[in-house]
C-alpha positions as CSV (number, residue, x, y, z in Angstrom):
1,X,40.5,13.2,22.8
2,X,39.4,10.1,21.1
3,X,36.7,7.8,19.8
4,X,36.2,3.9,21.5
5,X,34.1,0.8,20.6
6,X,33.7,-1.5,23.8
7,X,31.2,-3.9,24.3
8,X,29.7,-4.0,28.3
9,X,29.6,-6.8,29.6
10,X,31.9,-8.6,27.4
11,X,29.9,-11.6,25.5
12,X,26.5,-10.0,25.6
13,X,26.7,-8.5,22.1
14,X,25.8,-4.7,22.8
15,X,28.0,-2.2,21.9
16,X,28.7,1.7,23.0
17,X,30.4,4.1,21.5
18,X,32.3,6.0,23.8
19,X,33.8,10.4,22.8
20,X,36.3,12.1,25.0
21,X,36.2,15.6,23.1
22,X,37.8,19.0,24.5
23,X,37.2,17.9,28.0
24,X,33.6,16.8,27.7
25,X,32.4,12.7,27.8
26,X,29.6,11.0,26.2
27,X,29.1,7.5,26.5
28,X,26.0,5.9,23.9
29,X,24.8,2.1,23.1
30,X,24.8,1.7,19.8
31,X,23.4,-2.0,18.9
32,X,25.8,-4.4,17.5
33,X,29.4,-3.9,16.5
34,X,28.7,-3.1,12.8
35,X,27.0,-0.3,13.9
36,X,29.0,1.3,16.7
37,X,32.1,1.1,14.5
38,X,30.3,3.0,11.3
39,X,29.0,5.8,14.5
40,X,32.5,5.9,15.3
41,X,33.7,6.2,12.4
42,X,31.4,9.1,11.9
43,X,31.9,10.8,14.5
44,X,36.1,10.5,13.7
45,X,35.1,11.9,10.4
46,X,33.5,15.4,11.8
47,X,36.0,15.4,14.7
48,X,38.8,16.3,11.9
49,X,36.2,18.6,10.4
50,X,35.7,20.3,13.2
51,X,31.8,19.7,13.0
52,X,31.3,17.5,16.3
53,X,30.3,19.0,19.6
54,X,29.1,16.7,22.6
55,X,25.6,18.6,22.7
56,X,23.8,18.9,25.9
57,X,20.8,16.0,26.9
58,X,18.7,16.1,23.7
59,X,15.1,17.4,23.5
60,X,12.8,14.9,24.2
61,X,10.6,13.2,21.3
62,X,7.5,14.8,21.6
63,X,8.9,18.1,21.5
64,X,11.2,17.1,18.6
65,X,8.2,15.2,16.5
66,X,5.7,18.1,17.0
67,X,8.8,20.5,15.2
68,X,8.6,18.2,12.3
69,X,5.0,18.3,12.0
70,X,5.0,22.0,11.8
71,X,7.1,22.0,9.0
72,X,7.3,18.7,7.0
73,X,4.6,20.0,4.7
74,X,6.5,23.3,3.6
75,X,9.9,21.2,3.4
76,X,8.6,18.6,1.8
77,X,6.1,19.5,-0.7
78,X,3.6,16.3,0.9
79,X,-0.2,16.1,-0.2
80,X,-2.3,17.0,2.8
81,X,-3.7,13.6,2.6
82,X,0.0,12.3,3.1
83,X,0.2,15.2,6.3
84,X,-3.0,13.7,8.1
85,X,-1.6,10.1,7.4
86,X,1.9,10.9,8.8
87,X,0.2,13.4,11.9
88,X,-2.4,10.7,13.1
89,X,0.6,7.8,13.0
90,X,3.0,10.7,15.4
91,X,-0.3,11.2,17.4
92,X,-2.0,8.2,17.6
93,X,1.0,5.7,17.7
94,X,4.7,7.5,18.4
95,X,4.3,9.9,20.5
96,X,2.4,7.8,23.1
97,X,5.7,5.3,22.9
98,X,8.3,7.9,22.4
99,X,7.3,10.6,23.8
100,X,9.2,11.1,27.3
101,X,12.2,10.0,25.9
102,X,15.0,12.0,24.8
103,X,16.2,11.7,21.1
104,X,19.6,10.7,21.7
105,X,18.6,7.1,24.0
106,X,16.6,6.0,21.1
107,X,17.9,2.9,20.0
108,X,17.8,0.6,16.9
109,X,16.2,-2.2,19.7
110,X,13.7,0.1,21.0
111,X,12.9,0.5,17.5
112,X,12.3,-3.2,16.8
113,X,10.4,-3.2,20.2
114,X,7.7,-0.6,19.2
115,X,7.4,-2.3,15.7
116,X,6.5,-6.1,18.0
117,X,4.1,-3.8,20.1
118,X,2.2,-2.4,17.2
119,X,2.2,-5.8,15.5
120,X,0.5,-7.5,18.7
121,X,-3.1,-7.7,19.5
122,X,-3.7,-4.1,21.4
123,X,-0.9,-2.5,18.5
124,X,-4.1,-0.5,16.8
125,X,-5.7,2.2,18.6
126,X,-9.0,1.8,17.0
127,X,-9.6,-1.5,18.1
128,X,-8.1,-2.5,21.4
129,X,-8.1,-5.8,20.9
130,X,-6.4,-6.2,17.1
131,X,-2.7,-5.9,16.1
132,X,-1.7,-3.0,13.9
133,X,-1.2,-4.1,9.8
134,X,1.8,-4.0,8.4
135,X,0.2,-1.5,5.7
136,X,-0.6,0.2,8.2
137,X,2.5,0.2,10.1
138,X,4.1,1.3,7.3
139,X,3.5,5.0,7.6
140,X,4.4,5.0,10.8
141,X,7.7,4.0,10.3
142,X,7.8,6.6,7.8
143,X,7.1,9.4,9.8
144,X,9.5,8.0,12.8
145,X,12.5,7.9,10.3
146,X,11.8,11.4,9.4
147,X,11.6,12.5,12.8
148,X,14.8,11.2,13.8
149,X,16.5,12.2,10.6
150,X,15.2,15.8,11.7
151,X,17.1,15.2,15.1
152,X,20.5,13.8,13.4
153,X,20.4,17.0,11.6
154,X,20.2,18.9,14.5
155,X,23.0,17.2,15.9
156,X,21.0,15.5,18.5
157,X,21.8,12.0,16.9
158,X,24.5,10.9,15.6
159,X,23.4,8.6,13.3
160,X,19.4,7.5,12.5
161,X,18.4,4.3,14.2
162,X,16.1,3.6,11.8
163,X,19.1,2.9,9.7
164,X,19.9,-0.7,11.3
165,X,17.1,-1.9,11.3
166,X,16.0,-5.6,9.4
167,X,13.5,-4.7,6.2
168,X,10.4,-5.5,7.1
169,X,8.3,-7.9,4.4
170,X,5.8,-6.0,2.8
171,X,2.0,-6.7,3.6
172,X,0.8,-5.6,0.4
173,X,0.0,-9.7,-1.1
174,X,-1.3,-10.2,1.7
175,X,-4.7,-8.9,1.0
176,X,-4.8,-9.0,-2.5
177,X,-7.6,-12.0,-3.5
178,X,-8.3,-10.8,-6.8
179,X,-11.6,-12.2,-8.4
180,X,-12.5,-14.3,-10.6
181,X,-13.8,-14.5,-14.4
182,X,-17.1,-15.9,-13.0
183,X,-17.2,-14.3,-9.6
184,X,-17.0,-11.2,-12.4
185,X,-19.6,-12.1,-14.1
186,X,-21.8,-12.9,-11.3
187,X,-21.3,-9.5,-9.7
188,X,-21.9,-7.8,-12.6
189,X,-25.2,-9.9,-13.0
190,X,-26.6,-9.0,-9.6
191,X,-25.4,-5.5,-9.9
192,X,-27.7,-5.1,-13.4
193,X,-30.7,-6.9,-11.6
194,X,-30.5,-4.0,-8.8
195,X,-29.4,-0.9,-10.7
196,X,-28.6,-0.9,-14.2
197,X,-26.5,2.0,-13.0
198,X,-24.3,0.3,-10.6
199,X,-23.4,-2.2,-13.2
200,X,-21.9,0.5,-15.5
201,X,-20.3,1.6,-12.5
202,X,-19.0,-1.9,-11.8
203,X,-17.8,-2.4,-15.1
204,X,-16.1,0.6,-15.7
205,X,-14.3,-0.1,-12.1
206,X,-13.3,-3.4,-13.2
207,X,-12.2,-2.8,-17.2
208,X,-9.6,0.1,-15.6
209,X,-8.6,-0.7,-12.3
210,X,-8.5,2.7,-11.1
211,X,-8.3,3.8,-7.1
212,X,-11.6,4.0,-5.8
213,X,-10.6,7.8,-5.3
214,X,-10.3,8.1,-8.8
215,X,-13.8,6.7,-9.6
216,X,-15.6,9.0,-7.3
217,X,-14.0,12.2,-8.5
218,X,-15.2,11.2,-12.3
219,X,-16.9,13.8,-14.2
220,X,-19.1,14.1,-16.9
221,X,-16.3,16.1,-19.0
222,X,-13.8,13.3,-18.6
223,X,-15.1,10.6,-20.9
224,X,-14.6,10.2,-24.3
225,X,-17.3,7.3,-25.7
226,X,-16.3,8.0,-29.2
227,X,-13.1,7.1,-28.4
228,X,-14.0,4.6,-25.4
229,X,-11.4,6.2,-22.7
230,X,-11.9,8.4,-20.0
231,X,-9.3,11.1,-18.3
232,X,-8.6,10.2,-14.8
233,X,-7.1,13.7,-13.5
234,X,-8.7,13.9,-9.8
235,X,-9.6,12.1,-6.7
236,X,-11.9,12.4,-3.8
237,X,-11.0,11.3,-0.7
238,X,-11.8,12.2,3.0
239,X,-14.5,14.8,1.6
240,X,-12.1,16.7,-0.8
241,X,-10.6,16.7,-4.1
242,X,-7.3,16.1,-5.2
243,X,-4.6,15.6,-7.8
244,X,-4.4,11.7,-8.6
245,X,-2.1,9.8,-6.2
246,X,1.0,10.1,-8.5
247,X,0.5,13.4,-9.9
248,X,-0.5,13.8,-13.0
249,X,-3.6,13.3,-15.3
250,X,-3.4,9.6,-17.2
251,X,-5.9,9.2,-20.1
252,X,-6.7,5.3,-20.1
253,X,-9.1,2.7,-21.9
254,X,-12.3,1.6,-20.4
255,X,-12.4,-1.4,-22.8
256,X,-10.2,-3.9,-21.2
257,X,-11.9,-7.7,-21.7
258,X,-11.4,-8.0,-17.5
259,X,-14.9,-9.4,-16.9
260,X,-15.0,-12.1,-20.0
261,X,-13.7,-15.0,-19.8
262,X,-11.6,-14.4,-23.1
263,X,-7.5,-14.7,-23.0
264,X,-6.8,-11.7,-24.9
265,X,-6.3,-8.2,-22.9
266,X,-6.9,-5.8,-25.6
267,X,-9.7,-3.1,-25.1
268,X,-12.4,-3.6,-27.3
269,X,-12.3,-7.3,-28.2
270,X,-15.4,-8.4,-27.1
271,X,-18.9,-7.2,-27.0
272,X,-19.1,-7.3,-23.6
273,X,-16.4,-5.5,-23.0
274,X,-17.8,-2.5,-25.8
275,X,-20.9,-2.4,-23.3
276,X,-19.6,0.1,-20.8
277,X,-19.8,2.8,-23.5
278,X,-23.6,1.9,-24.3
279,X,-24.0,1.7,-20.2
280,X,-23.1,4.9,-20.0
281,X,-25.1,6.9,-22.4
282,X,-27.9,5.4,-20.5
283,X,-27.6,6.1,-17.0
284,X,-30.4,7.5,-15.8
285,X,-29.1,10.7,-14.7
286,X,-25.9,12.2,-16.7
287,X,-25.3,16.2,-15.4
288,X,-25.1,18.9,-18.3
289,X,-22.7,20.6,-16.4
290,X,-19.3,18.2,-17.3
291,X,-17.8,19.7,-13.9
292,X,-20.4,18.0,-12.4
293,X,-19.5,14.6,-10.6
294,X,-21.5,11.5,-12.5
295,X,-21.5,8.6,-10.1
296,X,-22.2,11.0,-7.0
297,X,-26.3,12.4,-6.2
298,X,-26.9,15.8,-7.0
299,X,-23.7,15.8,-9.4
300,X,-21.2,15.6,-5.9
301,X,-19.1,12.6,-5.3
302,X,-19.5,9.4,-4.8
303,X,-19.6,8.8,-1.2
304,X,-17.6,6.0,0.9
305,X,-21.1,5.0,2.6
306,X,-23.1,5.0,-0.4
307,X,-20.2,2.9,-2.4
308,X,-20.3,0.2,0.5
309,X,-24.0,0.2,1.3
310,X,-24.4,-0.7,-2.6
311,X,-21.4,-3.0,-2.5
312,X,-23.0,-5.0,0.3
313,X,-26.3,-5.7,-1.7
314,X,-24.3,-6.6,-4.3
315,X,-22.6,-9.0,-3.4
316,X,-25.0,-11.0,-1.0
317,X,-27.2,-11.1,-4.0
318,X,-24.1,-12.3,-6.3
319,X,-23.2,-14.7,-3.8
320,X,-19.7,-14.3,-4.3
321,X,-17.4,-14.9,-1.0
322,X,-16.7,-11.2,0.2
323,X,-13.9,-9.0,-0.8
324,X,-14.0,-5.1,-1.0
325,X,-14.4,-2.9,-4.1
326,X,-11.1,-2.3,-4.0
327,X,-10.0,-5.3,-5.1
328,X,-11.5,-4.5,-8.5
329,X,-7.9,-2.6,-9.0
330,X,-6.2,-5.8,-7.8
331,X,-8.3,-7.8,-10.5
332,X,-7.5,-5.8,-13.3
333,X,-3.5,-5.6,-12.9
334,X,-3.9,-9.7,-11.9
335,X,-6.0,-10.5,-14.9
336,X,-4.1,-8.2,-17.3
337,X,-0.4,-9.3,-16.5
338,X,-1.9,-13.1,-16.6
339,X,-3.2,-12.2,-20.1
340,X,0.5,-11.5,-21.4
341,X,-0.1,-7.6,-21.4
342,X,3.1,-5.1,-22.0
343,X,4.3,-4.3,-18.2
344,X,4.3,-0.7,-19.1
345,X,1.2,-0.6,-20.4
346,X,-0.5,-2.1,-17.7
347,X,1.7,0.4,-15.1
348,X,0.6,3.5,-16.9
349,X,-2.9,2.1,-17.4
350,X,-3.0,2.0,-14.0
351,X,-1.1,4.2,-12.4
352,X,1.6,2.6,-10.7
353,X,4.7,5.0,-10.5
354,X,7.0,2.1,-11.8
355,X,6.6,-1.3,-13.2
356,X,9.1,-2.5,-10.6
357,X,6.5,-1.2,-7.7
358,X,3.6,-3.1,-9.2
359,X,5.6,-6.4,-9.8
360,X,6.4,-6.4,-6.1
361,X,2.8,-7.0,-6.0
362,X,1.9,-8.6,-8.8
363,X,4.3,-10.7,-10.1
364,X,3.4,-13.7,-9.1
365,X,0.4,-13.2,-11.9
366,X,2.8,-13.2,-15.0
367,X,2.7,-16.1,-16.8
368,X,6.1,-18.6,-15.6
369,X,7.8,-18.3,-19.0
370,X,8.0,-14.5,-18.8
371,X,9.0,-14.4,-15.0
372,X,12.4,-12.8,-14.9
373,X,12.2,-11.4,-18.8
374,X,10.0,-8.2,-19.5
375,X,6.7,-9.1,-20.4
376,X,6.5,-8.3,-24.6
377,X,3.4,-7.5,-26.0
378,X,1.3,-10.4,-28.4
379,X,0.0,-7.9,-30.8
380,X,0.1,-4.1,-31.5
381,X,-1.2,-2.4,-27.7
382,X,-5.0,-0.8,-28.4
383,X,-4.5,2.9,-28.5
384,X,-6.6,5.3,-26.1
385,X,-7.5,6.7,-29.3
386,X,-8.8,3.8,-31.3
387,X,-12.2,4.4,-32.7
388,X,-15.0,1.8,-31.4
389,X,-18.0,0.3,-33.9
390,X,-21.1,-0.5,-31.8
């Protein structure tokens, strides 16, 4: 019996573990020497517990990945938006590199290997000629460390590749371009000139920073223009509704001074900012029903077309150098943090789960005398429930 680190050939830098246990051999490469001597340690550690077994050739990947699907949902307690993510990224992306392998001869390198693939031109499988994102990516490697954590708990690995490998930067700052005071007011502008309408709907996007989601499942029972906040408890995405991304229902203000060139943050301090409330009591069709959807036709949801076919007249009228609507959530946490708001108010307002996941984005917005100090607030925070003269 025993347990031996070697590295073949000597000088090359990979290492295998190799197990002589109860008359059976096994013989894996591991990576570098770090790693095989934490396997082996491992493996030393169930040996004396009488947990290890030497387990027959492992199923292969496919088989193994197609097990986890079935049941990650149950065992997990995932969103089936989070299911479809994680199923098209096994489909779509590991299965085709993965899937005639067995579990146990994936490595740490063929890890890093699949993540240079997916990161070349021809990495996506919508467009053969573009390299995957990183954002994208991102789920990907998700799901792939699940799978293989569902294999070392089967005893197929003995420890999860995933585990050595280099963190990979994160691509969120990469595409956040948040815009301007004037670019603001410019889209805002040409949005009026085309739709009264869509400049409420614009505003009101801007002065929350809410997911896009999140604005299409608004209904009419969810404002409060007394009280100038509105109750963002749903989403709609993919043609259904849902729960907000982090769970539960956040009641937030629709007064934030994002738009006006002003360098004060709290709701209600500027005319403009009031205007959403009076842009609202005028569109020109509000639903009786308040289950009914407001920004949608016919009372349903906004649609993903209809957003961007709007969006696109918008801003070649504006003239403002294209980003999309999305980056009205960017704008809001950029222009709020630069504007000396509370971090925790500006998390909840928007949704984050922590304020440490939206500095990872946003940081770099925080004015340099509060970088490394929690932000404090410059006056008393606006309440949700703070009355509004018009």
């Amino acid at each position: 019996m025993g347990v031996k680190v070697r590295e073949k050939p000597k000088g090359s830098g990979v290492f295998y573990v190799f197990v002589n246990h109860r008359g059976q051999r096994k013989a894996r490469r591991v990576g570098d020497r770090r790693a095989a001597n934490a396997v082996a340690s491992e493996i030393r550690k169930r040996i004396g517990e009488q947990t290890f077994k030497i387990t027959p050739r492992g199923r292969l990947f496919e088989t193994t990945a197609k097990d986890w699907l079935e049941q990650v949902t149950a065992l997990r307690g995932i969103r089936l938006t989070s299911y479809e993510n994680y199923r098209s990224a096994t489909i779509h992306h590991l299965i085709p590199y993965f899937g005639h392998r067995t579990v146990d001869t994936i490595t740490t390198e063929m890890i890093e290997a699949f993540i240079a693939t997916k990161l070349k031109p021809g990495g996506s499988t919508r467009h053969a000629d573009k390299a995957l994102s990183r954002a994208s990516l991102r789920p990907v490697l998700v799901a792939l460390r699940m799978i293989l954590q569902k294999a070392v708990k089967a005893r197929e690995l003995d420890a999860n590749p995933m585990n050595n490998l280099d963190r990979m930067p994160r691509g969120d700052t990469e595409t956040v371009d948040p815009f301007t005071t004037e670019e603001l007011v410019a889209l805002l502008r040409a949005a009026h000139d085309l739709d009264p309408d869509a400049a409420t709907m614009i505003r009101l996007w801007a002065q929350t920073g809410m997911r896009a989601g999140e604005l299409a499942g608004l209904q009419a029972g969810d404002f409060d223009l007394e009280r100038g906040t509105v109750t963002v408890q749903r989403t709609y995405s993919r043609r259904r509704v849902g729960p907000p991304k982090r769970g539960g229902a956040r009641t937030v203000s629709m007064l934030h001074p994002v738009a006006d060139p002003v360098t004060d943050w709290r709701p209600g301090v500027t005319p403009d900012s009031r205007s959403v409330i009076t842009g609202l009591r005028r569109l020109s069709v509000v639903p009786l029903d308040p289950t009914r959807f407001l920004f949608g036709r016919g009372g349903e949801p906004l649609q993903v077309m209809d957003l961007h076919r709007l969006w696109h007249r918008i801003v070649v009228k504006s003239r403002v150098r294209y980003r999309p609507p999305e980056m009205f959530r960017h704008t809001f946490a950029s222009t709020m943090l630069s504007r000396n708001a509370p971090l925790l108010y500006v998390q909840k307002q928007g949704g984050w789960s922590s304020a440490t996941v939206m500095l990872k984005v946003y940081a770099r917005w925080l004015p340099s005398s509060e970088i490394g100090t929690p932000a404090q607030p410059t006056a008393t925070p606006a309440q949700p429930g703070l009355r509004v003269a018009l």
